[in-house]
N, CA, C and O atoms as a Maestro MAE file, in Angstrom:
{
 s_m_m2io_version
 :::
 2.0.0
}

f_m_ct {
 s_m_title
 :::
 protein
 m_atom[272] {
  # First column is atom index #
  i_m_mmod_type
  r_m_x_coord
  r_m_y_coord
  r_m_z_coord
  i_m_residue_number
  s_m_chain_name
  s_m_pdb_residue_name
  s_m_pdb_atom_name
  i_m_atomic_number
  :::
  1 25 -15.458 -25.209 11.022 1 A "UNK " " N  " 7
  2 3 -14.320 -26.107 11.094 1 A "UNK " " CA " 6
  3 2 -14.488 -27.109 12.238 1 A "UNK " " C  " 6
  4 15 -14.239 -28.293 12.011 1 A "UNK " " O  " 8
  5 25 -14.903 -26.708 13.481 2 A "UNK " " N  " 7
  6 3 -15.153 -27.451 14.391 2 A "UNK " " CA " 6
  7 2 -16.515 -28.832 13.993 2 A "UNK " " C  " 6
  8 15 -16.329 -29.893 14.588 2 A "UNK " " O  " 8
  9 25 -16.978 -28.807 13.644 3 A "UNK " " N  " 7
  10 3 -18.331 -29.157 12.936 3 A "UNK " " CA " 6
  11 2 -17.984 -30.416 12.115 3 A "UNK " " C  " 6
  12 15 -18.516 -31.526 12.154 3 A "UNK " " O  " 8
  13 25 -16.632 -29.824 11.121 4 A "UNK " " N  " 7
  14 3 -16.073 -30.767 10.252 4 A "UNK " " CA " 6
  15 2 -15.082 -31.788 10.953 4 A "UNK " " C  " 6
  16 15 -14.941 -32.976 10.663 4 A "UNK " " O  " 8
  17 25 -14.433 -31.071 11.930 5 A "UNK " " N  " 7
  18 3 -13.322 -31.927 12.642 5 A "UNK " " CA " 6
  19 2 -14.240 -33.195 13.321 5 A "UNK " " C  " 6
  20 15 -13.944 -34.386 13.229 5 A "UNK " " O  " 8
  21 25 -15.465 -32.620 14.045 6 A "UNK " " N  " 7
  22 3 -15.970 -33.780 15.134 6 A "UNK " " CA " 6
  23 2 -16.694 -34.666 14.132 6 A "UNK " " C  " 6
  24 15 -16.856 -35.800 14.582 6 A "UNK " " O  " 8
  25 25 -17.252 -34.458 12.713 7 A "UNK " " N  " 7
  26 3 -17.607 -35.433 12.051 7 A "UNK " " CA " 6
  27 2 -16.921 -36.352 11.226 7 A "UNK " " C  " 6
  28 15 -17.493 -37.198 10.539 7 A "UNK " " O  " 8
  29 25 -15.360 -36.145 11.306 8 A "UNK " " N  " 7
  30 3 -14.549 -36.073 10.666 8 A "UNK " " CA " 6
  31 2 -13.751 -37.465 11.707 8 A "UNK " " C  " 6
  32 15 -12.966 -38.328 11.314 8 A "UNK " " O  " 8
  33 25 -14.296 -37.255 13.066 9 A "UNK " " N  " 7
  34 3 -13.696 -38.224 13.760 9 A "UNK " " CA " 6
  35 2 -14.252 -38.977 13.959 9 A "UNK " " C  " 6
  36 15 -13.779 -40.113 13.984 9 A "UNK " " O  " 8
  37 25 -16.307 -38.572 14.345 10 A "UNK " " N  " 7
  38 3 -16.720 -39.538 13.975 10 A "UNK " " CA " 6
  39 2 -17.124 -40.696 13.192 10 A "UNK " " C  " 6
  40 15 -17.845 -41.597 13.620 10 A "UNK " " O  " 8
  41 25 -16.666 -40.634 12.116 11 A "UNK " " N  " 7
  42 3 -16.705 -41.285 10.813 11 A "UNK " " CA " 6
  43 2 -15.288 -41.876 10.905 11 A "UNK " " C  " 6
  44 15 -15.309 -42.982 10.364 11 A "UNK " " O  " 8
  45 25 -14.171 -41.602 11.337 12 A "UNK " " N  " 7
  46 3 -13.040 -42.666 11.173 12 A "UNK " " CA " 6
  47 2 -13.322 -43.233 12.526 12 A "UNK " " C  " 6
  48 15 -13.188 -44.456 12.498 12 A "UNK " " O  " 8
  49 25 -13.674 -42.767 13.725 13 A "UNK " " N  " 7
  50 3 -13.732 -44.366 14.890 13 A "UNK " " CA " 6
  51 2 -15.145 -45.181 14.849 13 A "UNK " " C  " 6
  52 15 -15.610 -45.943 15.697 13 A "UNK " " O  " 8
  53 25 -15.829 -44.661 13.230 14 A "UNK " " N  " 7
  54 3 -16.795 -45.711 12.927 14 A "UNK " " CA " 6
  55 2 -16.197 -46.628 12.026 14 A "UNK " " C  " 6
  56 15 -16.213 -47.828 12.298 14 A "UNK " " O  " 8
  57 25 -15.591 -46.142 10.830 15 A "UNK " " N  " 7
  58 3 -14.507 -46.877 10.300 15 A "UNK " " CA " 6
  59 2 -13.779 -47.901 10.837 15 A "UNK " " C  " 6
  60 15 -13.729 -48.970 10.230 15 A "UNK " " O  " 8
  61 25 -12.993 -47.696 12.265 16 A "UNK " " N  " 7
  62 3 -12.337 -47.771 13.078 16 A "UNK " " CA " 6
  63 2 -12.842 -49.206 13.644 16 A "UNK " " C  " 6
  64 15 -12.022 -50.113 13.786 16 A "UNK " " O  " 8
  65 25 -14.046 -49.369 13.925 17 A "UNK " " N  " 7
  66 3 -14.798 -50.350 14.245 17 A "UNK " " CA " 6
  67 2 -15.655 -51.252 13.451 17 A "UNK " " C  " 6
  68 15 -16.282 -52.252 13.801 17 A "UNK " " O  " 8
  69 25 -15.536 -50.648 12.249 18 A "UNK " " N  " 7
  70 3 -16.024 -51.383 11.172 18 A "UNK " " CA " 6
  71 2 -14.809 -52.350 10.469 18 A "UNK " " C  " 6
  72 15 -14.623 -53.565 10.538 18 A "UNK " " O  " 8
  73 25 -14.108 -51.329 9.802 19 A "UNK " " N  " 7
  74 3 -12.761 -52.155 9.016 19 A "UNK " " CA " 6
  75 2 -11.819 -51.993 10.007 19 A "UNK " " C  " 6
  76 15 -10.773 -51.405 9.734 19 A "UNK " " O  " 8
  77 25 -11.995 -52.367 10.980 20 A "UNK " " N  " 7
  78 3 -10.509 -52.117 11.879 20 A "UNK " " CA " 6
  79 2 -9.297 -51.308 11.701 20 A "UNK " " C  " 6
  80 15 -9.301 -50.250 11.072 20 A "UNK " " O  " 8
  81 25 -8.234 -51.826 12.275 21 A "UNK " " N  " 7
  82 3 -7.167 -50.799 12.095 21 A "UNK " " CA " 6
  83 2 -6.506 -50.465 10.574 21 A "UNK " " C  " 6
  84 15 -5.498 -49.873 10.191 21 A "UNK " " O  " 8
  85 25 -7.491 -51.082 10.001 22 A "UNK " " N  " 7
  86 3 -6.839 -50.446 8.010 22 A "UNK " " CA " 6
  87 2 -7.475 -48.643 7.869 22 A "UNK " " C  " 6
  88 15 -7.107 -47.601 7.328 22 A "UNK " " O  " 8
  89 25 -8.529 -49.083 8.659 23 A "UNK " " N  " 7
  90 3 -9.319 -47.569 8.128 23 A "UNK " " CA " 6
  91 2 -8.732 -46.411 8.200 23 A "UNK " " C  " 6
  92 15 -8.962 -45.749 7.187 23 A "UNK " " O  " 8
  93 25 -7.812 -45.671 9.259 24 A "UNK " " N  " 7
  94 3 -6.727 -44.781 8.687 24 A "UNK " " CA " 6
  95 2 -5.807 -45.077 7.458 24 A "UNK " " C  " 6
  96 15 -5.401 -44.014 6.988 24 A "UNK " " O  " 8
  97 25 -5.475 -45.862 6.974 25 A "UNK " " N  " 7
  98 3 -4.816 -45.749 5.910 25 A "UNK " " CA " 6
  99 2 -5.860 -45.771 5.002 25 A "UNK " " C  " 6
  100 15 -5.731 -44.947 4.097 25 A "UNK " " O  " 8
  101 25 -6.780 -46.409 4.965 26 A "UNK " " N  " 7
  102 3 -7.685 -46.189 3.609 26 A "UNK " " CA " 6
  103 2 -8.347 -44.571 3.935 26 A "UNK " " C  " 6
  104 15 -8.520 -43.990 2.864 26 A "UNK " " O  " 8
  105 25 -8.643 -43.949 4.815 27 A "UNK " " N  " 7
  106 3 -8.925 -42.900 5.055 27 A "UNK " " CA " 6
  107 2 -7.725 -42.035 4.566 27 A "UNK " " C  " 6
  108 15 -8.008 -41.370 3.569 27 A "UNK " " O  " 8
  109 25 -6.578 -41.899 4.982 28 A "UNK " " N  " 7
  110 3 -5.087 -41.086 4.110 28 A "UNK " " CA " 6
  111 2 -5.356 -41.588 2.490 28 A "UNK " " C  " 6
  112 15 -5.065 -40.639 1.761 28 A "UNK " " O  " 8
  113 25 -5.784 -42.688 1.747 29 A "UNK " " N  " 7
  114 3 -5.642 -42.760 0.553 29 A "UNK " " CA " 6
  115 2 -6.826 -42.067 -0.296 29 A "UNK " " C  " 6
  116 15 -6.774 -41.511 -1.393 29 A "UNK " " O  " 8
  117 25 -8.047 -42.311 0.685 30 A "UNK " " N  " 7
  118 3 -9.133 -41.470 -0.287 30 A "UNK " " CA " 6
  119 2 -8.861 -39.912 -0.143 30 A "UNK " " C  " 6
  120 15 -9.411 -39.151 -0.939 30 A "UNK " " O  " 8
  121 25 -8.186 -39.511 0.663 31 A "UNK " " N  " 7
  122 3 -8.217 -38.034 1.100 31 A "UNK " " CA " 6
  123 2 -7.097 -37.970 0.134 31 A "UNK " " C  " 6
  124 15 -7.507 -37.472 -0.915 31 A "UNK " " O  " 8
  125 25 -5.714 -38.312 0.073 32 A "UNK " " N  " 7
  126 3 -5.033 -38.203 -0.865 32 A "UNK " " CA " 6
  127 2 -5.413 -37.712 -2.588 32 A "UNK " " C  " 6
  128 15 -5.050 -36.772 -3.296 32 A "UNK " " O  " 8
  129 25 -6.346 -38.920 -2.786 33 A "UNK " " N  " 7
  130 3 -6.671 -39.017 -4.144 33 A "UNK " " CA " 6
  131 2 -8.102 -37.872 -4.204 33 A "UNK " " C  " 6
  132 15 -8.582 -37.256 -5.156 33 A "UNK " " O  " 8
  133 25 -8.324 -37.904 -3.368 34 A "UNK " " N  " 7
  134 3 -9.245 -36.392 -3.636 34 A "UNK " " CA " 6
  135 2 -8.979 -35.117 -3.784 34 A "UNK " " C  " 6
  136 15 -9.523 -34.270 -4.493 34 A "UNK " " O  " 8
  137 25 -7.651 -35.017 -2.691 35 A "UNK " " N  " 7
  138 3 -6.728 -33.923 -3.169 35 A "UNK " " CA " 6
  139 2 -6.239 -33.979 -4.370 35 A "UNK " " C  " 6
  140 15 -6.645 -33.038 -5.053 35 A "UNK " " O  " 8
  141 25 -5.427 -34.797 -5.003 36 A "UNK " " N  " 7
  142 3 -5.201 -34.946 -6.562 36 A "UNK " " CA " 6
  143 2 -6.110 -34.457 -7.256 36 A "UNK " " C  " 6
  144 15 -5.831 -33.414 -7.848 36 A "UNK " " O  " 8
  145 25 -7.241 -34.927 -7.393 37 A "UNK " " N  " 7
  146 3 -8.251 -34.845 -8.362 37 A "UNK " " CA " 6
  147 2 -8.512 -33.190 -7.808 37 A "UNK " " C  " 6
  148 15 -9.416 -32.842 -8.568 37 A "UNK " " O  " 8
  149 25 -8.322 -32.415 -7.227 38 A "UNK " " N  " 7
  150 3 -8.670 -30.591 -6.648 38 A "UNK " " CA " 6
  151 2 -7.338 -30.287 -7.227 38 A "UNK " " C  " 6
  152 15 -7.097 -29.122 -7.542 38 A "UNK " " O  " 8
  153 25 -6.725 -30.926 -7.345 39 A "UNK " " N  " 7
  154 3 -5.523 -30.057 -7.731 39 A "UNK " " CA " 6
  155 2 -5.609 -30.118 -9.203 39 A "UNK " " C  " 6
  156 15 -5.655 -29.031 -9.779 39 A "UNK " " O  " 8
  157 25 -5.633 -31.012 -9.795 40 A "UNK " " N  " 7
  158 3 -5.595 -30.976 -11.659 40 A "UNK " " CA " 6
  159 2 -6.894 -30.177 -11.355 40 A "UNK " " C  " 6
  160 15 -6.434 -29.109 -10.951 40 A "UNK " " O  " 8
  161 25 -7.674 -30.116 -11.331 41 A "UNK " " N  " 7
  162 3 -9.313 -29.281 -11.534 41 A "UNK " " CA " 6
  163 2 -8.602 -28.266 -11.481 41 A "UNK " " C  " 6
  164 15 -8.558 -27.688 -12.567 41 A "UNK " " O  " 8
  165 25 -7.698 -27.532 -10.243 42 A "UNK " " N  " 7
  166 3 -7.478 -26.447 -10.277 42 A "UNK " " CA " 6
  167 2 -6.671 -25.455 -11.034 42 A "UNK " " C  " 6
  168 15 -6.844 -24.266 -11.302 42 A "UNK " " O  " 8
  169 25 -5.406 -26.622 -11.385 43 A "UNK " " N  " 7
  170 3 -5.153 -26.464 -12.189 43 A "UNK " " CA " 6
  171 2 -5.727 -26.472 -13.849 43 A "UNK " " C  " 6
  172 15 -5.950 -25.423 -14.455 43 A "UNK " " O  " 8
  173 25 -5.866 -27.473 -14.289 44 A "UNK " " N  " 7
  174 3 -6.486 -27.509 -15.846 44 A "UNK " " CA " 6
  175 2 -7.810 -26.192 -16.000 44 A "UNK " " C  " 6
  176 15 -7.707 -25.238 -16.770 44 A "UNK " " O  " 8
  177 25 -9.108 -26.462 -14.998 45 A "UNK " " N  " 7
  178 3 -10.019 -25.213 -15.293 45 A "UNK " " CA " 6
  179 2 -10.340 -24.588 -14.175 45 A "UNK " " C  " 6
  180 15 -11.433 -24.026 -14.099 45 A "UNK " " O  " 8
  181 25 -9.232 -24.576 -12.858 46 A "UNK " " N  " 7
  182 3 -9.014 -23.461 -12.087 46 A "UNK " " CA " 6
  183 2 -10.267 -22.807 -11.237 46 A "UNK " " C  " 6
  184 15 -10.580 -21.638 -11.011 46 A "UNK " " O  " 8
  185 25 -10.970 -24.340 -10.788 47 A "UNK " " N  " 7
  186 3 -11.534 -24.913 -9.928 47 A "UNK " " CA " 6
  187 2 -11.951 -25.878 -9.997 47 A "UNK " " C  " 6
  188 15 -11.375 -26.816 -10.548 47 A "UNK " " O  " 8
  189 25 -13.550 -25.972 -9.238 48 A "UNK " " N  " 7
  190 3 -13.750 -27.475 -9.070 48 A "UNK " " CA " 6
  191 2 -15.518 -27.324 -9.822 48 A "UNK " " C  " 6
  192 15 -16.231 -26.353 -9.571 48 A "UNK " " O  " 8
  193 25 -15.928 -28.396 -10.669 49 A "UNK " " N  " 7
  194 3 -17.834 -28.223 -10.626 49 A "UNK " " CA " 6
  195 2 -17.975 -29.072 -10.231 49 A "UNK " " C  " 6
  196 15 -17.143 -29.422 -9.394 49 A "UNK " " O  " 8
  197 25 -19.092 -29.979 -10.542 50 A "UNK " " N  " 7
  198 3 -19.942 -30.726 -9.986 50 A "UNK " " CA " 6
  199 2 -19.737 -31.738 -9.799 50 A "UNK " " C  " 6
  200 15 -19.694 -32.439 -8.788 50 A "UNK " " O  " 8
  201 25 -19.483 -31.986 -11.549 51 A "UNK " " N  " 7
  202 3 -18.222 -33.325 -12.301 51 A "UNK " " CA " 6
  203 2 -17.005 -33.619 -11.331 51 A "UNK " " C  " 6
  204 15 -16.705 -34.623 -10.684 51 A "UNK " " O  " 8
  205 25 -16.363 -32.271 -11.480 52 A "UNK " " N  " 7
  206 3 -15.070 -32.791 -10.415 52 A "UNK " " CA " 6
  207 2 -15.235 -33.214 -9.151 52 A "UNK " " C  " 6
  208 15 -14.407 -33.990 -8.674 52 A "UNK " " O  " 8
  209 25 -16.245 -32.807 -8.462 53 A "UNK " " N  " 7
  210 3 -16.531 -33.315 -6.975 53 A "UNK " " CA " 6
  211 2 -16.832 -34.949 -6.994 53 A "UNK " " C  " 6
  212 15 -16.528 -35.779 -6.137 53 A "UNK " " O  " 8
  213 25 -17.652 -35.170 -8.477 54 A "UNK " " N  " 7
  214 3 -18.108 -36.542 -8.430 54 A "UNK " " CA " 6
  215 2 -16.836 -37.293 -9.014 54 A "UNK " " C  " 6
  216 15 -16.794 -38.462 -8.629 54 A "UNK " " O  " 8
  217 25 -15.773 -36.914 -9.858 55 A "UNK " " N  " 7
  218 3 -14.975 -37.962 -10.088 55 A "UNK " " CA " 6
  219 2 -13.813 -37.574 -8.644 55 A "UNK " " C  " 6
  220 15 -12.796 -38.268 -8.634 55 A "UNK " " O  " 8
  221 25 -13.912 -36.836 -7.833 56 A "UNK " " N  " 7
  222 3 -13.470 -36.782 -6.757 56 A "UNK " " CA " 6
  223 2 -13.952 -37.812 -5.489 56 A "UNK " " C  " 6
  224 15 -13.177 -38.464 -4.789 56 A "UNK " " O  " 8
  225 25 -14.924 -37.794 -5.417 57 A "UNK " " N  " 7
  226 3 -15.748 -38.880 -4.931 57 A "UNK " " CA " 6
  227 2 -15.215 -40.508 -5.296 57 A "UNK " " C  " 6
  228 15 -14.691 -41.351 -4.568 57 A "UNK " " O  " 8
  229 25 -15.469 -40.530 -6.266 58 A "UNK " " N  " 7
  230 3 -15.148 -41.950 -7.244 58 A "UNK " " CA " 6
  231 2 -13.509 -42.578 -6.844 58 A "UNK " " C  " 6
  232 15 -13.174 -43.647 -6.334 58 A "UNK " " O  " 8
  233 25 -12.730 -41.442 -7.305 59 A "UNK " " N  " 7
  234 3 -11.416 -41.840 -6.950 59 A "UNK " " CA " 6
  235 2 -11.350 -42.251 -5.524 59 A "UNK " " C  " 6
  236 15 -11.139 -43.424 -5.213 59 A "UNK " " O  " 8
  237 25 -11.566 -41.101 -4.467 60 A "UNK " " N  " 7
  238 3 -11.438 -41.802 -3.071 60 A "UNK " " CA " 6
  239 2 -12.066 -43.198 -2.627 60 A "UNK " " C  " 6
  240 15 -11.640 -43.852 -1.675 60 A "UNK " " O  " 8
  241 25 -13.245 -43.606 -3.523 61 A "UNK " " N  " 7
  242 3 -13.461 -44.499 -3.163 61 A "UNK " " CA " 6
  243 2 -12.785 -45.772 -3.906 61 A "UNK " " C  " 6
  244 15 -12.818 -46.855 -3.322 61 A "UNK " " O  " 8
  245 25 -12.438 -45.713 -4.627 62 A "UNK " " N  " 7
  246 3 -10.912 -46.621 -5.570 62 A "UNK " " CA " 6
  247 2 -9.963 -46.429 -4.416 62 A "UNK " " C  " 6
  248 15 -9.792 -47.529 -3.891 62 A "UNK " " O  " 8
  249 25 -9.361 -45.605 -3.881 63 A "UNK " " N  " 7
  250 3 -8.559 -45.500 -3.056 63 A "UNK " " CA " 6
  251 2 -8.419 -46.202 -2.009 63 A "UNK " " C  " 6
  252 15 -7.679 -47.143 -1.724 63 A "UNK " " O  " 8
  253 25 -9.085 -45.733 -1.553 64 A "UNK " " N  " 7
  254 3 -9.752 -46.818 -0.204 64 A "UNK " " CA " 6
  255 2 -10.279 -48.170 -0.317 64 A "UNK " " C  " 6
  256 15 -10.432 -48.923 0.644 64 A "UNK " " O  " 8
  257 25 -10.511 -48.408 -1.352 65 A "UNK " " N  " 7
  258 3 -10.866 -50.144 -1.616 65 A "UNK " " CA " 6
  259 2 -9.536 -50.889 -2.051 65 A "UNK " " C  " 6
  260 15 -9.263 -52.080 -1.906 65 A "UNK " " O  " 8
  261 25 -8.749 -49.837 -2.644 66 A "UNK " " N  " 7
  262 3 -7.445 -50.388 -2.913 66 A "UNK " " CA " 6
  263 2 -6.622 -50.489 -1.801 66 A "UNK " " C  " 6
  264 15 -5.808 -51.410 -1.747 66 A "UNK " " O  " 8
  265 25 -6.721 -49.628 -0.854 67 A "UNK " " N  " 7
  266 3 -6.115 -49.920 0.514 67 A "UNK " " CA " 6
  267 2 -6.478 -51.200 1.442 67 A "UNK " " C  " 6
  268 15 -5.594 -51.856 1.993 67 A "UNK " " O  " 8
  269 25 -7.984 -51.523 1.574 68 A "UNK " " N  " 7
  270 3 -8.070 -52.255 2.033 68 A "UNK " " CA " 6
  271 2 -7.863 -53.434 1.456 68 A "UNK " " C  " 6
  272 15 -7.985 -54.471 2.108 68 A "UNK " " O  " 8
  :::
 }
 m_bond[271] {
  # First column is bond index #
  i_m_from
  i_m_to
  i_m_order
  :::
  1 1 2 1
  2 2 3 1
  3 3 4 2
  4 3 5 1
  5 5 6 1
  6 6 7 1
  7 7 8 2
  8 7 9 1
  9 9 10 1
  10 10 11 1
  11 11 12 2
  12 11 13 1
  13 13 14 1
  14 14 15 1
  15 15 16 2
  16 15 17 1
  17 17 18 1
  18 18 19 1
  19 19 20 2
  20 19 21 1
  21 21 22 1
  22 22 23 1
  23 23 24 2
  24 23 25 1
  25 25 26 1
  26 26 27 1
  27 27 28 2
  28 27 29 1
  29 29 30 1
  30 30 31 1
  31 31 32 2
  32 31 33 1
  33 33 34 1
  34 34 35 1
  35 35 36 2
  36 35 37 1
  37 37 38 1
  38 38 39 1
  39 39 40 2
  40 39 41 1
  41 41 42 1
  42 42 43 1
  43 43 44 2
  44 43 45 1
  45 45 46 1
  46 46 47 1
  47 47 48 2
  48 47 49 1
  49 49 50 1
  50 50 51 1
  51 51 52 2
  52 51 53 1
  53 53 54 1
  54 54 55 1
  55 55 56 2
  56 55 57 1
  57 57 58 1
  58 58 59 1
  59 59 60 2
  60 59 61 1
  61 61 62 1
  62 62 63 1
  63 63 64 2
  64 63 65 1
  65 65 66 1
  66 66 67 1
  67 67 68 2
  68 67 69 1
  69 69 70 1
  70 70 71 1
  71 71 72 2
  72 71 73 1
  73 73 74 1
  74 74 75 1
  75 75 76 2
  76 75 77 1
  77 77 78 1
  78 78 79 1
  79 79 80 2
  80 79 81 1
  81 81 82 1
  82 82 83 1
  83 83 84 2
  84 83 85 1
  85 85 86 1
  86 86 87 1
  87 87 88 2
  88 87 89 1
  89 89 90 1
  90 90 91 1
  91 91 92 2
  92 91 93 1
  93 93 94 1
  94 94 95 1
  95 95 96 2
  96 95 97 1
  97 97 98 1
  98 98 99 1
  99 99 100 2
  100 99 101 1
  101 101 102 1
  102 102 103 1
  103 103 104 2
  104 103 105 1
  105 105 106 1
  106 106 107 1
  107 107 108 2
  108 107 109 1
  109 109 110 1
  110 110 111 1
  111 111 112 2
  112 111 113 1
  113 113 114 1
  114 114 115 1
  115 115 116 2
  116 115 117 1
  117 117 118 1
  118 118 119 1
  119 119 120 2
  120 119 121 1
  121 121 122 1
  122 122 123 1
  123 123 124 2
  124 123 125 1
  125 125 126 1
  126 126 127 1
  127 127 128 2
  128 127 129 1
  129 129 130 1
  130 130 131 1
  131 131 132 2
  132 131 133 1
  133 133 134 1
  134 134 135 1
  135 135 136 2
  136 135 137 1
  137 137 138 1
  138 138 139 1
  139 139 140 2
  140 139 141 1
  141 141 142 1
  142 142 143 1
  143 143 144 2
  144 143 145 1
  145 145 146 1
  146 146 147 1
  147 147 148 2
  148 147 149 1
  149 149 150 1
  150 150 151 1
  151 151 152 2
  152 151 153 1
  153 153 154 1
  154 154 155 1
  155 155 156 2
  156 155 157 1
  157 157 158 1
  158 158 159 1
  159 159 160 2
  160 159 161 1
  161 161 162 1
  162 162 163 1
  163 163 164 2
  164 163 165 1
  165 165 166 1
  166 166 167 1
  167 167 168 2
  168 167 169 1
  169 169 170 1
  170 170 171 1
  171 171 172 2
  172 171 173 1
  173 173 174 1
  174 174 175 1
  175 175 176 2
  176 175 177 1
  177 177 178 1
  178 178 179 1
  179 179 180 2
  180 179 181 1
  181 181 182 1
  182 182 183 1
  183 183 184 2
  184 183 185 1
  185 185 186 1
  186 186 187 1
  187 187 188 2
  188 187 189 1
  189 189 190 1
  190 190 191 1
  191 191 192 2
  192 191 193 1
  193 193 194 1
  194 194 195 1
  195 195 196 2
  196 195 197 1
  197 197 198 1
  198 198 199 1
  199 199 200 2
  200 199 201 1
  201 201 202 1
  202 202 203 1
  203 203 204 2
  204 203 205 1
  205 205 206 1
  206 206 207 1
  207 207 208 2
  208 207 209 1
  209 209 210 1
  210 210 211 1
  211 211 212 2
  212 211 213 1
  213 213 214 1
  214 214 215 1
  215 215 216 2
  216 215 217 1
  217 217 218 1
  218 218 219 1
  219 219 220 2
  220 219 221 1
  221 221 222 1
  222 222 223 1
  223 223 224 2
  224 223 225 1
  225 225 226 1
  226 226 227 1
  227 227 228 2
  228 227 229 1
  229 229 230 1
  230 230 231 1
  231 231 232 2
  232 231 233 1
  233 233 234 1
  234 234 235 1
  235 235 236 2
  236 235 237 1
  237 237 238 1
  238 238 239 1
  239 239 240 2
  240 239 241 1
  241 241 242 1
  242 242 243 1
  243 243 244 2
  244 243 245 1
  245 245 246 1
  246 246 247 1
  247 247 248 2
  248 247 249 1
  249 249 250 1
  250 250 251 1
  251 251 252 2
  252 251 253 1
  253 253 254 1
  254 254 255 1
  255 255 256 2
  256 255 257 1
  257 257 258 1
  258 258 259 1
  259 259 260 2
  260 259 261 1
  261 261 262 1
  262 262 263 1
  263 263 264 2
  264 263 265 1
  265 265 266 1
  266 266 267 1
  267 267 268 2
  268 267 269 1
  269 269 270 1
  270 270 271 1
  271 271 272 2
  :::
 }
}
């Protein structure tokens, strides 16, 4: 967990300096929509494969382009 948190920060105050101050919100929208997409998976076939990780992927990044 620790591992995930510090890469987790480093990647938004790279964000941070890349797309400026949008990148938390586009960061809350891809994380959002990735959660969505874990939750129907989990629901409908009550996890996640490979597929779902990749249209998990896909969405956050719709997300985040739509934010910015």
């Amino acid at each position: 967990r620790e591992t995930v948190a510090i890469a987790a920060a480093l990647a938004l105050g790279l964000a941070v300096v890349l797309a400026g101050w949008a990148a938390p919100a586009m960061a809350l929208a891809a994380l959002a929509a990735a959660a969505g997409v874990g939750a129907v998976a989990r629901a409908k076939i009550g996890g996640q494969t490979g597929d779902v990780l990749g249209a998990a992927q896909q969405m956050a990044l719709v997300a985040a382009l739509a934010m910015a």
